[in-house]
N, C-alpha and C positions, 0 to 999 in steps of 0.2 A: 782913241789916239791921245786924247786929252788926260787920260788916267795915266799912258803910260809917262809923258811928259812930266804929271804931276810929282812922279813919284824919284822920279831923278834928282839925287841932289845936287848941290852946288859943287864937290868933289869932282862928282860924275861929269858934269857939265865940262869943267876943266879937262878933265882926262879924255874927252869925249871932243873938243876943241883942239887937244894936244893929236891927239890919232888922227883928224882930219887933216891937220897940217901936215904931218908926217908923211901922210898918206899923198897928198898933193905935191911935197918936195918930189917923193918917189918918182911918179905920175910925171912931174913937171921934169927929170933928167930920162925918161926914158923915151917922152915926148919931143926932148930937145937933148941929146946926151953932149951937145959939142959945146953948151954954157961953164957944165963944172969938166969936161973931160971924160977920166976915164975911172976919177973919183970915187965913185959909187957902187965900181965892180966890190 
């Protein structure tokens, strides 16, 4: 596990940061769709 961490660079880590979030906003309006609406459709 330690290799594959190693081998990730700083780019990745960002973009890898950014998909999490994205994926959480997702996650977070279908969890709760009545915050942003019907936005999302």
């Amino acid at each position: 596990m330690e290799k594959l961490i190693a081998d990730i660079s700083p780019g990745e880590v960002k973009a890898l940061e950014e998909a999490m979030e994205t994926i959480e906003n997702i996650l977070g309006q279908v969890v709760s769709p009545d915050i942003e609406g019907e936005t999302h459709k």
